[in-house]
C-alpha positions as CSV (number, residue, x, y, z in Angstrom):
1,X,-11.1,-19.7,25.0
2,X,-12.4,-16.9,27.7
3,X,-11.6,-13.3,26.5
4,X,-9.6,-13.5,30.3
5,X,-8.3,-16.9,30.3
6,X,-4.3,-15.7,31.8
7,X,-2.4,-17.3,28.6
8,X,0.7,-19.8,29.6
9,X,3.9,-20.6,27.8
10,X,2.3,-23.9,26.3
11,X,-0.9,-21.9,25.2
12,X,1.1,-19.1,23.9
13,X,2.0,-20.1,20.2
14,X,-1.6,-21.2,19.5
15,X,-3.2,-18.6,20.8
16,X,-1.3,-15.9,19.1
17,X,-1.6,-17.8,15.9
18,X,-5.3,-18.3,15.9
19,X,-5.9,-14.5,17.1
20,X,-3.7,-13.3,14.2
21,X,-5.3,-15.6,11.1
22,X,-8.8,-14.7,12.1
23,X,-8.5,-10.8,13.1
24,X,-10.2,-8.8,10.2
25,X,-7.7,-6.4,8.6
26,X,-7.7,-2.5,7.4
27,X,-5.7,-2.1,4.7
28,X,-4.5,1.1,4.2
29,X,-2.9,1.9,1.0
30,X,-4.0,-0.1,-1.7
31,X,-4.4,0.5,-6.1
32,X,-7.6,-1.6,-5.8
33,X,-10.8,0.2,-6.9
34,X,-14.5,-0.9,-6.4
35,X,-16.6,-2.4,-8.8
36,X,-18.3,0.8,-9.8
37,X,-14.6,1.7,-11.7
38,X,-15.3,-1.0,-14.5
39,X,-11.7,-1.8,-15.8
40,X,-10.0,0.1,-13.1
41,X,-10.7,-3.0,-11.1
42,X,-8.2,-5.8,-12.0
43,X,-8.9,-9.3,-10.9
44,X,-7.8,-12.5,-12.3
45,X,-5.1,-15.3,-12.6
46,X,-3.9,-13.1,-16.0
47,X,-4.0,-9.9,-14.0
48,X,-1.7,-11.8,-11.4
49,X,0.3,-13.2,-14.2
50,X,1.3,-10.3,-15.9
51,X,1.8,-8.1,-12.8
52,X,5.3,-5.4,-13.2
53,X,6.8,-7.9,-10.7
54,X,6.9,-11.2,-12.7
55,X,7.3,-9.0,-16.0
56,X,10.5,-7.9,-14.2
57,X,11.3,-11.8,-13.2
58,X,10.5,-13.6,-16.7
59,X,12.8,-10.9,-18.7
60,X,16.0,-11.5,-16.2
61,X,14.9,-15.5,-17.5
62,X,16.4,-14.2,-21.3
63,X,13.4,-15.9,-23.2
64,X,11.9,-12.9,-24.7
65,X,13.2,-9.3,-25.5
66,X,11.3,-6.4,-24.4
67,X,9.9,-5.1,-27.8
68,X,8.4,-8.3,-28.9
69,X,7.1,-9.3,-25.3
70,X,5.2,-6.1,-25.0
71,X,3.5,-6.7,-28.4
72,X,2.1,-9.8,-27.2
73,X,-1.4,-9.4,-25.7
74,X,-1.9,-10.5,-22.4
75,X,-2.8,-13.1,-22.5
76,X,-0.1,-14.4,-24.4
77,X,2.2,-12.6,-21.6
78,X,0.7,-14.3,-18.8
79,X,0.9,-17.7,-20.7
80,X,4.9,-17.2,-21.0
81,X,5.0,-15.9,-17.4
82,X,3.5,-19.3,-16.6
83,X,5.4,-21.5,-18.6
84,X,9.1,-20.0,-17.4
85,X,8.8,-18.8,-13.8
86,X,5.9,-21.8,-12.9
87,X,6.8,-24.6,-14.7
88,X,10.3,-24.4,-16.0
89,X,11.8,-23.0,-12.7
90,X,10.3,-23.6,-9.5
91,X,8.0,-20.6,-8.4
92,X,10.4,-19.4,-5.4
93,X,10.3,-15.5,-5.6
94,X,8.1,-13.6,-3.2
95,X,5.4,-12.7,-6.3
96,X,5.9,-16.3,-7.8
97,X,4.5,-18.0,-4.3
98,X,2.4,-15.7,-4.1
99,X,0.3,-16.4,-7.1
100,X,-0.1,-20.4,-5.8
101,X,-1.0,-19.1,-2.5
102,X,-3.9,-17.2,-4.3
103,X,-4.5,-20.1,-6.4
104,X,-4.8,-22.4,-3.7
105,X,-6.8,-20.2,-1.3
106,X,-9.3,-19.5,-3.9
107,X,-9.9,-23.5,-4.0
108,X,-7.7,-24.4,-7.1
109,X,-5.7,-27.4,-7.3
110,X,-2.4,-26.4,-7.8
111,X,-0.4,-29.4,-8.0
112,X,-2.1,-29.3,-11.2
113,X,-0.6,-26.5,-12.5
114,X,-3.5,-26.1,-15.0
115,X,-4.1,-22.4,-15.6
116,X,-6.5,-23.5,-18.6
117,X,-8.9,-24.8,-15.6
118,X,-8.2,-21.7,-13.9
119,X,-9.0,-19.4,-16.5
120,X,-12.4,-21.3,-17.3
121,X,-13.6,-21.2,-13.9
122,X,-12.7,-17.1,-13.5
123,X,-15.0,-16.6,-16.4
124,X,-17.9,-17.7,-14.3
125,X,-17.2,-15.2,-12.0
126,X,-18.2,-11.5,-11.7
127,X,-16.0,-8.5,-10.3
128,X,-18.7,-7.9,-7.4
129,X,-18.9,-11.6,-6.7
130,X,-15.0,-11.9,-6.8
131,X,-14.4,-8.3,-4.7
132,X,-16.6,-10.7,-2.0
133,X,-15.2,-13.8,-2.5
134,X,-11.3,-12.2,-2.1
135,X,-12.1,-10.3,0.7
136,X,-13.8,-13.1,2.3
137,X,-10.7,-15.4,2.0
138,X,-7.7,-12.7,3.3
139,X,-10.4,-11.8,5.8
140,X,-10.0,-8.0,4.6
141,X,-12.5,-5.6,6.1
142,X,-11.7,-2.7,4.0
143,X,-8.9,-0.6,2.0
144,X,-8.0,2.3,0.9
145,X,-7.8,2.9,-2.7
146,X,-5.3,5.4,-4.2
147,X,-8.0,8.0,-6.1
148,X,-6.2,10.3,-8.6
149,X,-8.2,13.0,-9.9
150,X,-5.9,13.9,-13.4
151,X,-6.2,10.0,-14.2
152,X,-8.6,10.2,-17.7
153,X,-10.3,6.8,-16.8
154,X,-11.4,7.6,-12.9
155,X,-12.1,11.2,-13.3
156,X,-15.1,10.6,-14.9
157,X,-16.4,8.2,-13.0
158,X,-16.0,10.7,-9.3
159,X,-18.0,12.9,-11.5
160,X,-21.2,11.6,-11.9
161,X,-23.3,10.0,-9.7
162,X,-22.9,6.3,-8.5
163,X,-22.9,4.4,-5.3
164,X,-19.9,3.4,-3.6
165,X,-18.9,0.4,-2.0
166,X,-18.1,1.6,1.6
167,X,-15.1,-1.3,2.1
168,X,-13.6,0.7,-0.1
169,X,-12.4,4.1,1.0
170,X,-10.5,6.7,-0.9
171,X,-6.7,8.5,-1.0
172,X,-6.4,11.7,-2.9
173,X,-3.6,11.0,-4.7
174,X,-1.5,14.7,-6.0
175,X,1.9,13.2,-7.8
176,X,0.8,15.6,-10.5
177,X,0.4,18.4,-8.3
178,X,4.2,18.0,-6.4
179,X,6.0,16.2,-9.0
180,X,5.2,17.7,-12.3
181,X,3.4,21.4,-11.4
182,X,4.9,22.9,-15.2
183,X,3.5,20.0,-16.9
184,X,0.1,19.4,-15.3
185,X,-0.7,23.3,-14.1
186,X,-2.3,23.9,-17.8
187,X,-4.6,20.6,-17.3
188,X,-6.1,22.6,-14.3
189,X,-6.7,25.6,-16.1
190,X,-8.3,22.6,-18.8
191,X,-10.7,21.7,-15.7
192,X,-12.0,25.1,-14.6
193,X,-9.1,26.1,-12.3
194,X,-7.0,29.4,-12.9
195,X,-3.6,28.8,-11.8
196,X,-1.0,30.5,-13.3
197,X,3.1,29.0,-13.9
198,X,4.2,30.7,-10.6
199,X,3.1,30.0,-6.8
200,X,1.3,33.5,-6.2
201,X,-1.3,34.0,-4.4
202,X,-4.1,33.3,-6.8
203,X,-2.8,29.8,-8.0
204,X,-2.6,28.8,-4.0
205,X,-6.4,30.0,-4.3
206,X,-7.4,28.0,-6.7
207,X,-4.9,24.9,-5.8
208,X,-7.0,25.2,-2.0
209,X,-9.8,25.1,-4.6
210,X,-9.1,22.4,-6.5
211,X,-8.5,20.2,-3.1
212,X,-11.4,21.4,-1.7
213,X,-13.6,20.2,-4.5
214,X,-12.2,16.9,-4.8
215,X,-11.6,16.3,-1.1
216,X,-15.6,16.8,-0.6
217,X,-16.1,15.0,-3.7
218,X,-14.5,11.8,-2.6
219,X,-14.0,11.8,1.1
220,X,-10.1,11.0,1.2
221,X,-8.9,9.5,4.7
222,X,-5.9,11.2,3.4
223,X,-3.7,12.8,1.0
224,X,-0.5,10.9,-0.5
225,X,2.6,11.5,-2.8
226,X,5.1,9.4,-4.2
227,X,9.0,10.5,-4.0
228,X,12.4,10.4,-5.3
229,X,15.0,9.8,-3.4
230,X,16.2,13.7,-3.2
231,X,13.0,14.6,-2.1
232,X,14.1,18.4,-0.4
233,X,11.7,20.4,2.3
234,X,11.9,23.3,2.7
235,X,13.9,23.7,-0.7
236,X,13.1,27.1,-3.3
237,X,11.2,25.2,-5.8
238,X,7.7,25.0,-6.5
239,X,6.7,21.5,-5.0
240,X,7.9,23.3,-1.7
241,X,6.3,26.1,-2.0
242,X,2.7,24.0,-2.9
243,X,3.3,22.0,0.0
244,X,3.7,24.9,2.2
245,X,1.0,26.8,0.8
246,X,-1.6,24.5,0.3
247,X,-1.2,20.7,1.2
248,X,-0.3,20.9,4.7
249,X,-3.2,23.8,5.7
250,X,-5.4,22.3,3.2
251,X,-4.9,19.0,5.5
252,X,-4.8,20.7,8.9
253,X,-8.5,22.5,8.2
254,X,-9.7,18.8,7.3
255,X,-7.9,17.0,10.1
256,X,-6.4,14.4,7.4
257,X,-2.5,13.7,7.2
258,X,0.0,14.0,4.6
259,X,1.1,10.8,3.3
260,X,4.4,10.8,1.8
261,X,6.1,7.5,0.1
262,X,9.6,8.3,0.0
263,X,12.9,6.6,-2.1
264,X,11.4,5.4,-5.7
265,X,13.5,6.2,-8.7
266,X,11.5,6.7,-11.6
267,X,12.4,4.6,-14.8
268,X,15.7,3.4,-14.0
269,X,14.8,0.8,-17.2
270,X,12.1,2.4,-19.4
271,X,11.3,-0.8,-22.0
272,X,10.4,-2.6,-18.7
273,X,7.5,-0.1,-18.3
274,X,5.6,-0.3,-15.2
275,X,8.6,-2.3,-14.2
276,X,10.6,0.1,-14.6
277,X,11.3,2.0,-11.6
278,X,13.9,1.4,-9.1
279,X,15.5,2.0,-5.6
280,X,19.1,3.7,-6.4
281,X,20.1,5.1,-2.8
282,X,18.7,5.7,0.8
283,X,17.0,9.3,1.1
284,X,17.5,11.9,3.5
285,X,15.4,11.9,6.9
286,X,16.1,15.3,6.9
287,X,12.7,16.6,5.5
288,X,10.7,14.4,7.3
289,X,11.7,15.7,10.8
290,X,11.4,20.0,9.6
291,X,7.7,18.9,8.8
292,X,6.9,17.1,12.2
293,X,8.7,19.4,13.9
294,X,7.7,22.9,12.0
295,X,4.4,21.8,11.4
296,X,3.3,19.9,15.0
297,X,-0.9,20.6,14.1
298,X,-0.3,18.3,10.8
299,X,-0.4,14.4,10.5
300,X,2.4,12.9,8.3
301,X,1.9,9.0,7.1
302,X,5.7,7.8,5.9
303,X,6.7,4.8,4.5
304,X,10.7,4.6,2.8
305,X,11.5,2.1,0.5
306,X,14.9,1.7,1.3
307,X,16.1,-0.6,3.8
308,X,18.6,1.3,5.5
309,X,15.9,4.5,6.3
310,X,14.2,2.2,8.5
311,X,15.9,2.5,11.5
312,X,16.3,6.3,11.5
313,X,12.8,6.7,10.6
314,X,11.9,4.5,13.6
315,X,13.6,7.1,16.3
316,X,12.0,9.8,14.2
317,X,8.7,8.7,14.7
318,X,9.9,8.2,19.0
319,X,10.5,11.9,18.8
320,X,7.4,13.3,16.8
321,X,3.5,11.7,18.0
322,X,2.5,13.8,14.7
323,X,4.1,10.6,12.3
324,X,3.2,7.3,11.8
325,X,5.2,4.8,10.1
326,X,3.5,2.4,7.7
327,X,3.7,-0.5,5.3
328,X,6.4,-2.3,3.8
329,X,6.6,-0.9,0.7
330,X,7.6,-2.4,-2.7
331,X,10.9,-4.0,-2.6
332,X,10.8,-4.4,1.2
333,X,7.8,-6.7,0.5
334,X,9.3,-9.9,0.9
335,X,9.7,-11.9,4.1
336,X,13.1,-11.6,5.3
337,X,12.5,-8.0,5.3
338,X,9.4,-7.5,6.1
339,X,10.5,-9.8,10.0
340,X,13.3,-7.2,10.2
341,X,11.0,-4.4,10.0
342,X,8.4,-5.8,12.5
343,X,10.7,-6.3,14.8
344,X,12.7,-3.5,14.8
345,X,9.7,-1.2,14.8
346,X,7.7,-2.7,17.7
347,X,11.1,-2.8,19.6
348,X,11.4,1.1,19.0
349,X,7.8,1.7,19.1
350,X,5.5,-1.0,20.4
351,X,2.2,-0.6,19.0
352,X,2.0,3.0,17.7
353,X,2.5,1.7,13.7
354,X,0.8,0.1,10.9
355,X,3.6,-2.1,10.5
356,X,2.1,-3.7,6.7
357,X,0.1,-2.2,4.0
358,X,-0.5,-4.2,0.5
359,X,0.1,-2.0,-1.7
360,X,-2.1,-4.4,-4.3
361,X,-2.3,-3.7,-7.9
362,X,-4.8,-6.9,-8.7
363,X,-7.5,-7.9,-6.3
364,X,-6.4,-10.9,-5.5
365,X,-3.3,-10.5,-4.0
366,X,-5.0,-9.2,-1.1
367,X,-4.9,-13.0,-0.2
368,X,-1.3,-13.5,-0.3
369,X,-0.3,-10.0,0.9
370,X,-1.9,-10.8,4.0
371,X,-1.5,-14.6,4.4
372,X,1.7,-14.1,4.7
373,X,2.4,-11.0,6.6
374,X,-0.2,-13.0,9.3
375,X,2.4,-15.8,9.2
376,X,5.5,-13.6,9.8
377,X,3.7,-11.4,12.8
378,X,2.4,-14.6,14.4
379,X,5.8,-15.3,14.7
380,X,7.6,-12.0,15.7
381,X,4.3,-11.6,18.1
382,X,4.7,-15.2,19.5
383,X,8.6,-14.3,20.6
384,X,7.7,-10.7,22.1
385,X,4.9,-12.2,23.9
386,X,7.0,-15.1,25.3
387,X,9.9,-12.4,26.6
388,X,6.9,-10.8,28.6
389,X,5.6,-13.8,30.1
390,X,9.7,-14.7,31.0
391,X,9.8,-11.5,32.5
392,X,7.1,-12.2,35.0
393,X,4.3,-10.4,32.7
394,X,0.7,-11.6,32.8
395,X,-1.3,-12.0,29.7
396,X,-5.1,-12.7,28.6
397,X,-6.1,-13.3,25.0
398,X,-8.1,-10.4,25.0
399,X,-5.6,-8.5,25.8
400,X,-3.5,-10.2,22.2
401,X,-7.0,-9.6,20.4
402,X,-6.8,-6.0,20.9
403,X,-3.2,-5.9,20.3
404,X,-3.7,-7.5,16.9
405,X,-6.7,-5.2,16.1
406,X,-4.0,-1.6,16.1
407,X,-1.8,-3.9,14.1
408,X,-3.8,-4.4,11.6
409,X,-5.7,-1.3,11.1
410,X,-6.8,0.6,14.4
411,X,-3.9,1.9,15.2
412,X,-4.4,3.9,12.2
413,X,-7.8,4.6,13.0
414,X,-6.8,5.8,16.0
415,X,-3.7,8.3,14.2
416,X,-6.8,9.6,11.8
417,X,-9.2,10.7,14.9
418,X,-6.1,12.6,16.8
């Protein structure tokens, strides 16, 4: 079909649905790294198995308790994983379906249900070859990895030399900077930096320091954070004081935004591990509009992870050009949800969002992540599309083609080149 060919009511479904499936995608907030971070990387039907999700799922299933599941190895986790939530139960969760929806894209016969075959083949494979083949198959152009600089197993590999896979762009990650200053303000002075306990002047010297260095070092298309739900700003601690005094002109002199990630309560159930943090309440929108509104030269990247902040984030971001909404994040990652969101958000704000982000742990679930997001804005695109043409509207497939494209990505490209 002709990049100009006027679309119809009887072409529209099939148009938008073939646009959507074969548009690349950017994904912009990812845990994936590139090959060159060795076991950093995961990949694999064990890695998929054992993801915090199903760990969650098998131990509501009462077959194990924690203690004796998390002395298994993991393969022996993966293999129990398998045998309640796949075989005896049908695989119905959001992370359940989509494990067979990675299985069956990747060219496995699921009605098989043999994860021995599975297993066999994966050995063949390499993590170069498989970074290829996954992001051949969710038709993922590139993502943003989350790059954090304290972590004992990547710090060393940022710093020495080694050549970096360009799909895969960095996120300066600085939990440890905003979250925990007391605890991690002695394992900068450890790496060269002379910060003292208190905010003064020479800690916001060598904090600027310590960004600069890193920021140069890995080339982040943006800093990001993690928050509980009372996240305060301004407030008189020291996380407000850092992110007055150095994260936000730190990211106006680079031209980056602040990416914030908003409502996650910390170990609500500490045997589940990983699994163990929650959503306990809705947070305050409160910070959010003092730092678009105080601080209009900054960028701010938000996502909430509580359902009911999404509306009132949606008229914040009509009021402030300076924030863009992204993602569904965690818990809001599953279907019914995620159609709620995208339609909400490009009622309230058309095309100016990234309105899905994977968040992905394990390679593969790039595949499912975006398989099914595709399916669910095919469909919220199809009905939008179909009030314009009611209205009288005229509309070309080019015109859906680059309509798709800030969906998935240039939008955001866009927000980073303000």
């Amino acid at each position: 079909m002709n990049l100009h060919t006027v679309i119809t009511k009887a072409t529209l479904e099939k148009t938008v649905c073939n646009v959507v499936e074969t548009a690349p995608v950017f994904d912009i907030h990812t845990h994936l790294y590139d090959a060159a971070f060795g076991d950093l990387l995961l990949w694999g039907v064990d890695e998929l198995l054992t993801y915090h999700y199903l760990v969650a799922e098998v131990m509501r299933a009462e077959v194990i308790g924690y203690d004796e599941f998390w002395k298994m190895s993991k393969t022996q986790q993966a293999d129990l994983i398998w045998q309640t939530l796949f075989i005896e139960r049908s695989p119905v969760s959001e992370a359940c379906r989509g494990v067979v929806t990675c299985l069956n894209q990747l060219g496995f016969d699921v009605k098989k249900r043999d994860l021995a075959a599975v297993r066999k083949e994966l050995k063949r494979w390499t993590p170069q070859r498989y970074i290829n083949r996954v992001l051949e198959v969710s038709r993922v152009e590139r993502v943003v990895m989350t790059n954090n600089p304290f972590d004992p197993l990547e710090r060393p590999v940022w710093l020495k030399d080694f050549v970096r896979d360009e799909r895969f762009a960095a996120a300066l990650r600085i939990d440890e900077l905003l979250m925990a200053w007391d605890a991690n303000a002695p394992r900068l002075r450890e790496m060269g930096y002379k910060v003292g306990s208190d905010i003064n002047d020479k800690t916001v010297s060598e904090v600027r320091r310590f960004l600069d260095e890193w920021t140069h070092r890995v080339q982040p298309l943006y800093l990001a954070v993690s928050l509980t739900p009372d996240f305060a700003f301004p407030e008189d601690s020291k996380r407000s004081q850092l992110i007055e005094r150095c994260i936000l002109p730190h990211c106006r002199e680079y031209g980056i935004p602040f990416a914030l990630m908003i409502g996650v309560s910390r170990q609500v159930n500490p045997a589940l591990r990983l699994a163990g943090d929650g959503l306990v309440r809705p947070s305050s929108l409160d910070p959010i509009v003092h730092l678009c509104a105080n601080h209009p030269e900054n960028k701010f990247l938000v996502t909430m992870l509580s359902r009911e902040n999404q509306h009132a984030l949606c008229v914040t971001a009509r009021k402030f050009p300076n924030l863009h909404i992204f993602g569904c994040w965690w818990f809001l990652n599953d279907p019914s949800l995620i159609e709620e969101m995208t339609r909400m958000r490009l009622e309230l704000l058309g095309l100016s969002v990234t309105p899905q982000h994977s968040d992905c742990r394990v390679l593969d679930q790039l595949i499912y992540k975006w398989d099914h997001f595709r399916r669910i804005l095919a469909r919220v695109l199809t009905d939008k599309y179909r009030d314009l043409l009611d209205a009288g509207w005229k509309l070309t497939r080019g015109e859906i083609e680059r309509d798709v494209h800030l969906l998935l990505g240039g939008e955001f490209e866009r927000f980073l080149a303000r």
